[in-house]
C-alpha positions as a printed NumPy array, in Angstrom:
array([[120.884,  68.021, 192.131],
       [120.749,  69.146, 188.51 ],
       [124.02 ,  71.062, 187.108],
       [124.423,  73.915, 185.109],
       [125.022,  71.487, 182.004],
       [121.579,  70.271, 182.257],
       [120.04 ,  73.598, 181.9  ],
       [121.915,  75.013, 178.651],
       [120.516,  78.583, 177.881],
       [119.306,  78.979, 174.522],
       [120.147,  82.765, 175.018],
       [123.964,  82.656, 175.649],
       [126.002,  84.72 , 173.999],
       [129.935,  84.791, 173.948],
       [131.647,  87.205, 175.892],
       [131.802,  90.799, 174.021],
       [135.742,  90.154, 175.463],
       [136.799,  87.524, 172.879],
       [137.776,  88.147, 168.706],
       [136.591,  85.581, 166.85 ],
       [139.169,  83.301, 167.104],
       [138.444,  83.14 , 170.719],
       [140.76 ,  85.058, 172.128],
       [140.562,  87.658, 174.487],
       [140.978,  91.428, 173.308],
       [143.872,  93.186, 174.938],
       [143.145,  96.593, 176.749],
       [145.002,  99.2  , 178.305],
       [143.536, 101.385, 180.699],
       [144.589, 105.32 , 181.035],
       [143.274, 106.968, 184.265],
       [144.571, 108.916, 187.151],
       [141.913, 107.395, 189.109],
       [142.491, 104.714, 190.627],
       [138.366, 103.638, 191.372],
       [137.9  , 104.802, 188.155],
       [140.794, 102.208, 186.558],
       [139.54 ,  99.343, 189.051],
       [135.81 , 100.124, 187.638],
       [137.037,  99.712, 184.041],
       [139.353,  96.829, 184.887],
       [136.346,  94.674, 186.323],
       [133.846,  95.671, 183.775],
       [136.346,  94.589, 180.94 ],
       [137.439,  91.561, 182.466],
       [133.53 ,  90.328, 183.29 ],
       [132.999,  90.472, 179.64 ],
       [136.204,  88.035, 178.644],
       [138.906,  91.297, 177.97 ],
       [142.37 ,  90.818, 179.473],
       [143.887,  93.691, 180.572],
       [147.247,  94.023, 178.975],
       [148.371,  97.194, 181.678],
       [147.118, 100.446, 183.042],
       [148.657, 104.403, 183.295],
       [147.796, 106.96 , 185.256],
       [148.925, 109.954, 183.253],
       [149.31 , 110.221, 179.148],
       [153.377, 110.102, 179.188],
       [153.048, 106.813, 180.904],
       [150.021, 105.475, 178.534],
       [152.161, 106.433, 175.116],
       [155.16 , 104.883, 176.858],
       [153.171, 101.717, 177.471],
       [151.285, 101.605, 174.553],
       [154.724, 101.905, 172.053],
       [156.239,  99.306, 174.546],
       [153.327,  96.932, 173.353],
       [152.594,  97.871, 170.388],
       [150.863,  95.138, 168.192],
       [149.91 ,  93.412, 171.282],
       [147.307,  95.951, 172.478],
       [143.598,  96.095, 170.576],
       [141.73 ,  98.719, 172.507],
       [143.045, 101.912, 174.839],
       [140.296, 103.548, 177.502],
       [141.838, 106.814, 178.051],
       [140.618, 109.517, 180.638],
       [140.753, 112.939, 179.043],
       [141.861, 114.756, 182.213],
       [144.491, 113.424, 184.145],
       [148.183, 114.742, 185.581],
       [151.74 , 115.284, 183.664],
       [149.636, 114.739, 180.623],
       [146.162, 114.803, 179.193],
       [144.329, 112.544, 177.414],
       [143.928, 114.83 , 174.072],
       [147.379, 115.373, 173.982],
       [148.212, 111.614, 174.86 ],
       [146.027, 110.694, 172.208],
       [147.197, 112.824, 169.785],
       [150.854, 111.09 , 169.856],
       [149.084, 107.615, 170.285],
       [147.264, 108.246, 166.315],
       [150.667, 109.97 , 165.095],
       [152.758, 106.825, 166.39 ],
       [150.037, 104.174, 164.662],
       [146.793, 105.455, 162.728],
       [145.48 , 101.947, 163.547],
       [144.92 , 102.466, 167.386],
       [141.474, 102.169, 168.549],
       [141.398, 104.64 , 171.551],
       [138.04 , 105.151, 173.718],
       [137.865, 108.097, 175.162],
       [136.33 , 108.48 , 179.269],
       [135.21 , 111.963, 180.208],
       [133.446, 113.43 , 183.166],
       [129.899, 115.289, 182.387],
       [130.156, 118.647, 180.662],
       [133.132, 117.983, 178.662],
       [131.555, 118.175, 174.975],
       [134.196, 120.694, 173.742],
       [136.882, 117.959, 174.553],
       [134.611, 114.804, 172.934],
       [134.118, 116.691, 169.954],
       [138.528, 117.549, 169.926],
       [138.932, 113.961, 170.375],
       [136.73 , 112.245, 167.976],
       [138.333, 114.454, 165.461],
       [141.788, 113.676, 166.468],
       [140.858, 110.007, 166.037],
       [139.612, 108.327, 168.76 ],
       [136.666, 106.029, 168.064],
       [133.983, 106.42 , 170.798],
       [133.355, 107.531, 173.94 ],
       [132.116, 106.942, 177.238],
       [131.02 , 109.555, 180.024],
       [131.504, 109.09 , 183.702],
       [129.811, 107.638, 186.087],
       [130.564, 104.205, 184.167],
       [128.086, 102.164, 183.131],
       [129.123,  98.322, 182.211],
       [126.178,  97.631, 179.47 ],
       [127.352, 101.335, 178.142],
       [130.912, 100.361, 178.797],
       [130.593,  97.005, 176.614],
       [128.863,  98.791, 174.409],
       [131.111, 101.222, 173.317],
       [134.094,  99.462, 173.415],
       [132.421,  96.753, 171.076],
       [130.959,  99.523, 168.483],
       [134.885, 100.677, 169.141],
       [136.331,  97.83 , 167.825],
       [134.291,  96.785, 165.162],
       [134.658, 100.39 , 163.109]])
């Protein structure tokens, strides 16, 4: 029986997860939903990410993201969620470090809010329901601006 090593694909790519040093890039993941984190989680982590933590509100994503700071590459953040939303979570995320590449997740319909958050800083966007090539490919465009 042949193994994979015999069949080397002249196609591969590496995983849209690793910088080019080869190691993973660090995401956190801000959503009140559950599913909706899980989704993110396994979609990220297919493609080589590592997935430094998650929040379910904005207090707790700007508490998380300060505590590790310089550790973090990428933040998916819903824009409606409990205690604290996503704009305004953002908002504090770009005045604590300019530098933060923050992707923002919104539900259908929410163009008004896009629009707020591009401006405020955030670098792309992605609209629910999730879709992993769209996923990847945001993220990716996210990181490389």
């Amino acid at each position: 029986m042949k193994a994979k090593t015999d069949f080397p694909s002249i196609n591969e790519t590496p995983p849209e997860g690793l910088k080019p040093d080869g190691k993973p890039y660090r995401v956190l993941i801000v959503d009140d939903s559950l599913f909706v984190a899980k989704q993110l989680s396994q979609i990220l982590s297919s493609a080589g990410f590592e997935i430094a933590a998650t929040a379910s509100n904005g207090e707790e994503a700007i508490e998380k993201y300060k505590e590790l700071h310089g550790s973090i590459d990428l933040v998916t953040m819903d824009i409606t969620m409990p205690k604290m939303d996503g704009i305004t979570a953002l908002e504090k995320i770009m005045e604590f470090d300019k530098q933060a590449v923050v992707v923002m997740i919104s539900a259908l319909g929410k163009n008004d809010l896009v629009k707020k958050s591009l401006l405020l800083g955030a670098k792309n966007y992605i609209v629910k329901p999730l879709d992993r090539k769209k996923v990847l490919e945001r993220v990716v465009m996210a990181l490389k601006k």
